[in-house]
PAVO-14884 format. One record per residue (C-alpha): residue number from 1; chain; x, y, z. Coordinates in pm, 1 decimal. Layout:
+-----+--------+----------+----------+----------+
: num : chaine :       c1 :       c2 :       c3 :
+-----+--------+----------+----------+----------+
: NUM :      A :        X :        Y :        Z :
...
+-----+--------+----------+----------+----------+
! end
This chain:
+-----+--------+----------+----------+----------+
: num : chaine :       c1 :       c2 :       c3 :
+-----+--------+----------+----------+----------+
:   1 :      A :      0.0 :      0.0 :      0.0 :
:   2 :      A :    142.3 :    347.2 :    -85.7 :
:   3 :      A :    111.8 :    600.3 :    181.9 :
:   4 :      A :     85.0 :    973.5 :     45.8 :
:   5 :      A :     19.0 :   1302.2 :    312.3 :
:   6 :      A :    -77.9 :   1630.3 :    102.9 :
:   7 :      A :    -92.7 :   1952.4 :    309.2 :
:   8 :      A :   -317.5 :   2128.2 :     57.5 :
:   9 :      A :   -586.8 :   2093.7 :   -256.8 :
:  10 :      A :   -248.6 :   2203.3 :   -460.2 :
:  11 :      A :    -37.2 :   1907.1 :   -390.1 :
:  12 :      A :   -319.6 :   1689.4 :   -376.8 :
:  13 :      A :   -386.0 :   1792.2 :   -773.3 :
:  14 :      A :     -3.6 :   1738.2 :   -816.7 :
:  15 :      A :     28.3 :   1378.0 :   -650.1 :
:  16 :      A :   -305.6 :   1283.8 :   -841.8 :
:  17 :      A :   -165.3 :   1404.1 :  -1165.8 :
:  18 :      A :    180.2 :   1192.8 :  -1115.7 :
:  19 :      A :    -61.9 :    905.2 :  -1038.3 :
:  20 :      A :   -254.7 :    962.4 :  -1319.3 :
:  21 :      A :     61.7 :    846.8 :  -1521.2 :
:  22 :      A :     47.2 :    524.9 :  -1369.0 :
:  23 :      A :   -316.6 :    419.0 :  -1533.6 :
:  24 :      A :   -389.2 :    244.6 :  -1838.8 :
:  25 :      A :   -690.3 :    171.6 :  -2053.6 :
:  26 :      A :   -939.0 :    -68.0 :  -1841.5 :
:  27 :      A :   -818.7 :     97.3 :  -1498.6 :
:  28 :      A :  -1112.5 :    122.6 :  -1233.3 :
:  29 :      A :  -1009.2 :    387.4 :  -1000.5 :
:  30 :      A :  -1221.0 :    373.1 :   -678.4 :
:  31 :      A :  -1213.1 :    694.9 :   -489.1 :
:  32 :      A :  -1343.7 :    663.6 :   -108.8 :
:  33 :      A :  -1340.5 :    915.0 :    190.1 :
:  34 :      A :  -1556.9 :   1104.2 :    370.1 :
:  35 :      A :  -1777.3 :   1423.7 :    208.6 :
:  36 :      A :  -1544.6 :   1674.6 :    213.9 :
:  37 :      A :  -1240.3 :   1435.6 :    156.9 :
:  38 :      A :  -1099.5 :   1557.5 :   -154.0 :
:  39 :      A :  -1210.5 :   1271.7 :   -369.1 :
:  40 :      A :  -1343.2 :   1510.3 :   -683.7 :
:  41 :      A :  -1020.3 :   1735.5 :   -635.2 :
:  42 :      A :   -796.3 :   1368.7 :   -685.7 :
:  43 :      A :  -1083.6 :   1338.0 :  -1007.0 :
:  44 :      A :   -968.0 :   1709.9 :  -1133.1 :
:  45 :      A :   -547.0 :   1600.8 :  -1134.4 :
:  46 :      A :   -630.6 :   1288.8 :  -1304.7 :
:  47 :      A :   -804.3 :   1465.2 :  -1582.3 :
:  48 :      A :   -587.4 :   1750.0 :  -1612.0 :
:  49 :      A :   -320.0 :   1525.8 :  -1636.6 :
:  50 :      A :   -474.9 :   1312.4 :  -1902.3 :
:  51 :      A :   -569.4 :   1612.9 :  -2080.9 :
:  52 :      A :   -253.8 :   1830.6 :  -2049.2 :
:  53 :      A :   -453.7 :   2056.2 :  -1820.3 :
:  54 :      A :   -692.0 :   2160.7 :  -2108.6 :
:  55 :      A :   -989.9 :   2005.9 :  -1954.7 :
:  56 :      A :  -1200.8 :   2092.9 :  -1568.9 :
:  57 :      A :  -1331.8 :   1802.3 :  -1437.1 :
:  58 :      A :  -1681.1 :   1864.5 :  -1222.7 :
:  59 :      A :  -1853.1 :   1639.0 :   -967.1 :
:  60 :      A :  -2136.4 :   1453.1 :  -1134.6 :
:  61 :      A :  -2318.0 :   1433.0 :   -817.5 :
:  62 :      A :  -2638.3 :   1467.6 :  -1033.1 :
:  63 :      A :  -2569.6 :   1357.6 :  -1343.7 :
:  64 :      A :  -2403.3 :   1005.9 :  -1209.5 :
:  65 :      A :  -2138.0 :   1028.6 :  -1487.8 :
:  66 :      A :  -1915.1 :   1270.2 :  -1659.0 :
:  67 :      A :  -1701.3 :   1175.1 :  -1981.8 :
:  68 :      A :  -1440.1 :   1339.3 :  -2048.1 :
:  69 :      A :  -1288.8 :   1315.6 :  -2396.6 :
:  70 :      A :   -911.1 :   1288.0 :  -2238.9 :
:  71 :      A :   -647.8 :   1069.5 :  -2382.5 :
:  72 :      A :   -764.3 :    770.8 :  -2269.4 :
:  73 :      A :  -1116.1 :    856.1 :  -2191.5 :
:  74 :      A :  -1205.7 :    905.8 :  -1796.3 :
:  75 :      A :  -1529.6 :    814.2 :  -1712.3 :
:  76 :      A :  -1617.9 :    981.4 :  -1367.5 :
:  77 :      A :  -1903.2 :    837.0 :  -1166.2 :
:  78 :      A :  -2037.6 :    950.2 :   -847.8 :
:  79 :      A :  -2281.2 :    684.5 :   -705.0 :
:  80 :      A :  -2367.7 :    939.6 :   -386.2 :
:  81 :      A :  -2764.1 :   1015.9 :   -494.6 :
:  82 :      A :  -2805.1 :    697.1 :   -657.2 :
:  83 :      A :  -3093.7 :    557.4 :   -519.4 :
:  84 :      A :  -2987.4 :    172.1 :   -572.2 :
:  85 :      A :  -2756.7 :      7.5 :   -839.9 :
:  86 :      A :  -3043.3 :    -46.4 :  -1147.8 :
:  87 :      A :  -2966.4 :    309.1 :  -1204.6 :
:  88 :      A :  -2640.1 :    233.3 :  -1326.9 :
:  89 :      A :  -2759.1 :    -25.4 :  -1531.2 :
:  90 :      A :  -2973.4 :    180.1 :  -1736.8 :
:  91 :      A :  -2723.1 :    394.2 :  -1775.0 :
:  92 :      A :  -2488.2 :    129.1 :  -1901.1 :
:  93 :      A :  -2206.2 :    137.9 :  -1671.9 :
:  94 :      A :  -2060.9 :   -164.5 :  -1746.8 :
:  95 :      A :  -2023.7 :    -85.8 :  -2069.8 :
:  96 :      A :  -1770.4 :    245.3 :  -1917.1 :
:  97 :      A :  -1583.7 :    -16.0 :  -1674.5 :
:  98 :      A :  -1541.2 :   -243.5 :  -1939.2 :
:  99 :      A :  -1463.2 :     -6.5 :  -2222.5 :
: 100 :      A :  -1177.1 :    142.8 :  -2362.3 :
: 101 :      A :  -1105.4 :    403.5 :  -2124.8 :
: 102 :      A :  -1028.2 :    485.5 :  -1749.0 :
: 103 :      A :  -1321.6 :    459.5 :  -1470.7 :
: 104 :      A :  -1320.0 :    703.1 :  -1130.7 :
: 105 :      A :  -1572.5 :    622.9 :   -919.2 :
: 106 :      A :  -1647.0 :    820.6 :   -589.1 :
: 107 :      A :  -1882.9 :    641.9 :   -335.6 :
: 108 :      A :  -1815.1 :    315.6 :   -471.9 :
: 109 :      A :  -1956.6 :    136.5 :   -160.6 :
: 110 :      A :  -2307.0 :    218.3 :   -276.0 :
: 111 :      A :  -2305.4 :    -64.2 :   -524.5 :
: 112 :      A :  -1965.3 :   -230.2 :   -466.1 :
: 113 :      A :  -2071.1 :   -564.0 :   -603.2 :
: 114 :      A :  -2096.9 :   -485.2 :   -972.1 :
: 115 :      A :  -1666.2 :   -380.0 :   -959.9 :
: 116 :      A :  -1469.9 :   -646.2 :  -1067.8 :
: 117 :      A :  -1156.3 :   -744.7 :   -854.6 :
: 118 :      A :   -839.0 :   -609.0 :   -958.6 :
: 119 :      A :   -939.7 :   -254.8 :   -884.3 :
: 120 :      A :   -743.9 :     23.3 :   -728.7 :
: 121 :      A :   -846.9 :    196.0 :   -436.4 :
: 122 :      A :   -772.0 :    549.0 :   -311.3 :
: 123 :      A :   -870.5 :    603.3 :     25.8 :
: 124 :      A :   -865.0 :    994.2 :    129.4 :
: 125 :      A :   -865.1 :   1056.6 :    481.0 :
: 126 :      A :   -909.3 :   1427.1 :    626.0 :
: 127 :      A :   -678.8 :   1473.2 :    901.4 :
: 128 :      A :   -755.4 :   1875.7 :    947.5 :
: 129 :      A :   -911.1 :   2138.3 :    701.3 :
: 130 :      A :   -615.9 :   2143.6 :    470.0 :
: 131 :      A :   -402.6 :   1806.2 :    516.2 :
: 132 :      A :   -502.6 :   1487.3 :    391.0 :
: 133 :      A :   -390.6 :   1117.5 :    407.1 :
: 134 :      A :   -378.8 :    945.8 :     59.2 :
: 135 :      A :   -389.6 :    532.9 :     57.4 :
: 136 :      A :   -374.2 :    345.9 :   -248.7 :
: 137 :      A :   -369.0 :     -2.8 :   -275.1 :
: 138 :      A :   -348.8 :   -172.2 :   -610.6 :
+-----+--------+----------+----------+----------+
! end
């Protein structure tokens, strides 16, 4: 497990963007933490950095899923408001997980059966209004 302390949104962009380089076509990137965490700010270095900082990733709290036409493709889901997992059957998210880009998914525990195994998981812990702890495990 890789261990990672950021001391502000800034550097948490910056480690998320060096991260970023690590992923690959297929990768299903599940972002959990608390509200507040910093789980959509990890989202916004990952896209930058997959779109040399020419695109602004937003939380799709109420859309469920954002595309963003990066190099690969990241497919951002945030399961928060879903009401239960049929939702993201109808809107074809297996298709996404199983296509040919890279999935970020915030609040995966709301329908954690439908990920395959070989995930990688980013837990973001708050320790105090500006530092956070970073886990990944792949």
């Amino acid at each position: 497990m890789e261990e990672y302390i950021s001391k502000s949104n800034e550097e948490t962009l910056k480690f998320a963007k060096d991260f970023a380089k690590s992923l690959k076509v297929g990768d299903i990137v599940l972002l959990d933490g608390d509200l507040g965490a910093g789980k959509t700010v990890f989202s916004k270095g990952i896209v930058s950095a997959l779109s040399n900082d020419k695109i602004i990733a937003v939380s799709p709290t109420f859309v469920i899923v954002n595309v963003y036409n990066t190099n690969p493709p990241v497919y951002h889901f945030d399961l928060y408001r879903i009401g239960d997992e049929s939702e993201l059957d109808a809107i074809g998210a297996e298709e996404y997980f199983y296509g040919n880009g890279i999935s970020l998914v915030e609040w995966p525990s709301r329908a954690s059966h439908i990920f395959p195994k070989n995930v990688i998981k980013v837990n973001i812990i708050k320790i105090s209004d500006n530092e956070r702890k970073i886990l990944i495990e792949r």
